[in-house]
N, C-alpha and C positions, 0 to 999 in steps of 0.2 A: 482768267475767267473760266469757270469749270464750262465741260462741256455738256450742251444742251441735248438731251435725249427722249424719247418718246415715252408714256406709261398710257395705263391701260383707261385714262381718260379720255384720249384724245386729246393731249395735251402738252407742251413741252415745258420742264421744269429740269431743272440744274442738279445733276447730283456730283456733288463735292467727291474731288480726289479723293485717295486714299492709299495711302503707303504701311505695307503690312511690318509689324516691330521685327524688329535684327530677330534670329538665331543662331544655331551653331555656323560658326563658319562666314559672320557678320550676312549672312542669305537671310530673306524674309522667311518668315513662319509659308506662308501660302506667297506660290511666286503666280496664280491664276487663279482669280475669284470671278464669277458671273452671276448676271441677276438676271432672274426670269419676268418679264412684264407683259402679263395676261391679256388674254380679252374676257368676255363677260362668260364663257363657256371653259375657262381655264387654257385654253389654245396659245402655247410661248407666241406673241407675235413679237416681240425684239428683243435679243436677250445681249444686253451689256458688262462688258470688262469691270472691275474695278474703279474704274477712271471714268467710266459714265461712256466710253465710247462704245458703238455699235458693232458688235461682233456679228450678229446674225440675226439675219432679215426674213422671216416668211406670211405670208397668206395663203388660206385655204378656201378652196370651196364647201358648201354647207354642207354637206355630210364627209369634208376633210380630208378632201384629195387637195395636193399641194400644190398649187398653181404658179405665187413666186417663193423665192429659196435666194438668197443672198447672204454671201462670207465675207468676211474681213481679211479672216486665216484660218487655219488648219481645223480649229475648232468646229466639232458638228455634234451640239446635243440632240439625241435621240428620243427629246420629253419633245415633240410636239402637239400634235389634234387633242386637241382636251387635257392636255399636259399628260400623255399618257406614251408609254413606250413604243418605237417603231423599231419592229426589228428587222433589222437591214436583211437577211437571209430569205423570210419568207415576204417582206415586204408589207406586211400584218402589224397593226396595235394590239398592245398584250393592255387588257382591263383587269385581269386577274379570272373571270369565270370561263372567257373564250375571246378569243382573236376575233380583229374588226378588219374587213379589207375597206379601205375608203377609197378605191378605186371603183369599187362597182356599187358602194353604200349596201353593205349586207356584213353579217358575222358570216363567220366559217361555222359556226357550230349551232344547234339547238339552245334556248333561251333553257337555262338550268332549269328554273322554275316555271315550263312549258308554255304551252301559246295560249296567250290571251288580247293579239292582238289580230291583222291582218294576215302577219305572218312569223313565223318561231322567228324568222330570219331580218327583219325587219329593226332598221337604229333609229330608237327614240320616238317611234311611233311616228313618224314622217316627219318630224319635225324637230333638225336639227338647230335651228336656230335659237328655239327657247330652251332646248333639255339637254340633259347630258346623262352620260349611263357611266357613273365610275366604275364601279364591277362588272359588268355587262350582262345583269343578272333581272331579273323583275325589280322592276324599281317601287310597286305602289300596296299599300296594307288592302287585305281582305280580308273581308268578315262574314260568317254565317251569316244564311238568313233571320238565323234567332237572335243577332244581335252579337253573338261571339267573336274578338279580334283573333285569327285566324294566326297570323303572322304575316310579315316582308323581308325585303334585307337589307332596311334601313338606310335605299339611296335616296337625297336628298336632289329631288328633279322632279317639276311637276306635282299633281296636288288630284292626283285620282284616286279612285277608289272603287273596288269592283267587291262582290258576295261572290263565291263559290266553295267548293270542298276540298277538303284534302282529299290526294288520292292514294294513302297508304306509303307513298316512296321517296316521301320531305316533297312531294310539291304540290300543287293544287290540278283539280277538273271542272269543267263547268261554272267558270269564269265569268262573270257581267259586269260591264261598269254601270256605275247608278250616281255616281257625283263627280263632277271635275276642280271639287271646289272642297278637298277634303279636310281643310283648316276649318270653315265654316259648319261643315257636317259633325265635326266635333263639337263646335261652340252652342250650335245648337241640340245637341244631345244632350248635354249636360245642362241643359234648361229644361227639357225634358224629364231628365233624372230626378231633378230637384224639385218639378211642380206634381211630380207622382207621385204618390207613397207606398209606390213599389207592383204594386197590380200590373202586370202585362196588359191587360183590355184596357187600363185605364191609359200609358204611355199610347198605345195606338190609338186610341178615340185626342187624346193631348195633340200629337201630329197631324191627325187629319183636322182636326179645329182647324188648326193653326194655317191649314194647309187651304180650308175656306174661306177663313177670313180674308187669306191674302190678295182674293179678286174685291171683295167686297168694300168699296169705297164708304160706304158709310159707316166700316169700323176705321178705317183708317182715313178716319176725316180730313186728316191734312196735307193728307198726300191722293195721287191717283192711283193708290192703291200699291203694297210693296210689292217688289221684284219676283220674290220668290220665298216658300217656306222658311229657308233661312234667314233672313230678313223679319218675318213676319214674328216669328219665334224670339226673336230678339230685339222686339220693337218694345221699350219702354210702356211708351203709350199704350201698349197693345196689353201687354202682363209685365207688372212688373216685378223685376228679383234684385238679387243683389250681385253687385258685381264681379266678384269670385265667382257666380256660377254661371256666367256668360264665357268663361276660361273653356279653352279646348279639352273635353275629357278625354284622358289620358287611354291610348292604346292599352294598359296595363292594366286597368280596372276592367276587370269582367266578373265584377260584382251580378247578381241578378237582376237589379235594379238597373246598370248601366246597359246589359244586353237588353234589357226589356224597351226603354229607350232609342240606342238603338236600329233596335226591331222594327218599333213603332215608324223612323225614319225611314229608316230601308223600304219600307211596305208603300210612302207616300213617294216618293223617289223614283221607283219600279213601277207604280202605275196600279196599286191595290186598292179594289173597292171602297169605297166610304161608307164604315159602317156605322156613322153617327148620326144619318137622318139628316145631314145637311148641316148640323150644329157649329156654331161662329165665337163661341165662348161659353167660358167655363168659369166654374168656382171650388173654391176650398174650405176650409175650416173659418176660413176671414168671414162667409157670406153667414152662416149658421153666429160669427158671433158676433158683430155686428148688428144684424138684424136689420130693423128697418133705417137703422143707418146706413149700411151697402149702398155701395154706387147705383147698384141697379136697380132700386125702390127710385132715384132720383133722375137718371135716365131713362128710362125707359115707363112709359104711363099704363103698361098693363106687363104682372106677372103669373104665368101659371106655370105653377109644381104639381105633378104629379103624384099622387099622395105616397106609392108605390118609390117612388124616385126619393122622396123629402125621408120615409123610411130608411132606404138602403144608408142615406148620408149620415142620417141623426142616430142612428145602431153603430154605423161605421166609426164614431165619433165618442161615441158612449163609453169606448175602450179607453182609458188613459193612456196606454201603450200610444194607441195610433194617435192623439192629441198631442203624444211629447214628440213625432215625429214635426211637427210644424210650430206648433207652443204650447203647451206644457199647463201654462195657465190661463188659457183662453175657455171659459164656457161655452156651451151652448146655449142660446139665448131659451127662455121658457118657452117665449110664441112658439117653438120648431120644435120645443117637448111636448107641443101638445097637437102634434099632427093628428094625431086620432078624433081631433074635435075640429078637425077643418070644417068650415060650414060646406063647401060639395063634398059631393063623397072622393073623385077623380081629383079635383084641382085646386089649390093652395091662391086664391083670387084676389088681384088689388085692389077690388072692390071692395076690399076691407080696410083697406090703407087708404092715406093720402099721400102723395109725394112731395118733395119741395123743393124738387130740381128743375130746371127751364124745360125740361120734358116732361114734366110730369102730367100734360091732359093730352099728349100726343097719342097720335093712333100706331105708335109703332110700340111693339110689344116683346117680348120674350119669353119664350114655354120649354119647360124643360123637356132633353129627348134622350134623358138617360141620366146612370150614375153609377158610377165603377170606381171601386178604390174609395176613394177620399175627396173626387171631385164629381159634379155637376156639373152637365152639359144644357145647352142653349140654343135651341134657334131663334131666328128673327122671324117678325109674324105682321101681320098689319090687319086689328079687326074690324 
């Protein structure tokens, strides 16, 4: 019956003998082989013989001072806290950027890529239980505030994100975090990217919608309203795209259009003014061709375009350049050619329409509070 040994489940499972083949001298190839079996932080907690038997026993306290230590024999791997080397001499884990004393939970040296947290000297941001630092170096990407991925050094730990500068010497100054959640700050950027056609004002006016909407239960009917910007941005219901552009955009694009993006995040994330008047939604090239087909002649029972606004979109648009950005062969419907003949002189009125949606005699309304790029913006109104 092979013997019964521990792995990094919590679990006990059989790992089968093993007898290494003859070489010279009728001696096995390897007369000692050992297997290391993790925990969720890379930390050897039992490492076994060949034979499945238990060589060596340890546990660590959370920042990896070693509390128990048990041998079989002679053997003593020096991979242990994070599977990283402990060298007997200074008593130090070598990570490769700088020595970790787990005795007092601090480095011996300065964080290469300087402080950006409590302290240069500080492991894992107080929290070793979820993170780990394999190089011992800044673990998280920074980006300009214009949107620019700045650089990292690619440790895979934790999911932050901070904007600040280079400081001329490979490292960064003036350091912020602005997301804890930087898989989703990506997913939602490149929602962004995609509902823009490239306008800077227009990706920042896109964010901050998106960023209104997300208290407002009455866009998000079916819920009590999403979580947060990221969420909101990637609500189906909310705008929809196609599924390739909900994908994390890629650090490596620093297209103009991606920092523009972005940008527009970063600004709603940090705490920047809402410069769109309060607006809860938008449109694109779909609303001009479409026409009075558009969801929102059917939702909504009163629409005003500001003639100023319905110009900027219907010129914007009049380019085929900017048309092949979204489709190519979508018109503009004639009604939107002929804003110059709106009956107000100010506003585009559904007083001229009828609708044929279940809201169509309602008192809630929508008036435009702007138009940048290639979209139209919205807010809600009740007259």
């Amino acid at each position: 019956m092979p013997t019964q040994t521990f792995n990094s489940n919590t679990s006990f499972v059989p790992i089968a003998a093993f007898t290494p083949p003859s070489g010279a001298g009728g001696l096995g190839l390897e007369t000692e082989q050992y297997f290391f079996h993790p925990d969720h932080l890379g930390s050897s907690n039992y490492i076994t013989n060949f034979v499945g038997e238990v060589s060596q026993h340890s546990e660590y306290f959370a920042f990896g001072e070693t509390f128990v230590e048990e041998h079989k024999n002679s053997h003593n791997s020096p991979y242990k806290f994070n599977g990283k080397e402990l060298d007997e001499e200074s008593g130090l884990y070598y990570y490769g950027a700088r020595y970790y004393d787990a005795r007092i939970s601090i480095w011996a040296s300065v964080d290469p890529l300087v402080v950006k947290t409590m302290s240069a000297y500080g492991y894992c941001n107080l929290n070793p239980v979820n993170l780990i630092d394999p190089t011992g170096m800044s673990s998280y990407p920074i980006y300009g505030k214009n949107g620019e991925y700045l650089g990292d050094d690619g440790r895979k730990g934790g999911d932050l994100a901070f904007t600040g500068e280079k400081d001329g010497k490979g490292g960064f100054k003036n350091l912020k975090q602005f997301t804890d959640n930087h898989t989703q700050f990506q997913r939602a950027s490149n929602k962004i990217k995609n509902e823009s056609s490239g306008n800077a004002t227009e990706s920042l006016w896109i964010a901050h919608t998106a960023n209104n909407a997300q208290k407002d239960k009455s866009i998000n009917y079916k819920k009590n309203g999403n979580k947060d910007v990221f969420v909101q941005l990637l609500d189906g219901q909310y705008s929809t795209t196609l599924p390739k552009f909900k994908s994390p955009l890629s650090v490596n694009d620093n297209s103009q259009n991606a920092k523009n993006a972005r940008a527009g995040l970063i600004n709603v994330l940090q705490g920047g003014s809402d410069p769109t008047g309060g607006a809860v939604l938008w449109d694109g090239l779909d609303f001009l061709h479409n026409s009075f087909d558009s969801n929102k002649f059917n939702e909504y029972g009163y629409v005003r375009i500001t003639t100023s606004h319905l110009k900027s979109l219907t010129d914007f648009y009049s380019y085929q350049s900017n048309k092949n950005k979204i489709n190519g062969n979508w018109d503009v419907d004639c009604v939107f050619e002929e804003y110059g003949k709106i009956p107000y002189k100010h506003t585009f009125n559904s007083a001229y329409w009828t609708g044929n949606g279940n809201e169509a005699k309602s008192h809630q309304g929508i008036k435009s509070s702007g138009t940048h790029g290639g979209t139209i913006f919205w807010i809600k109104y009740k007259r």
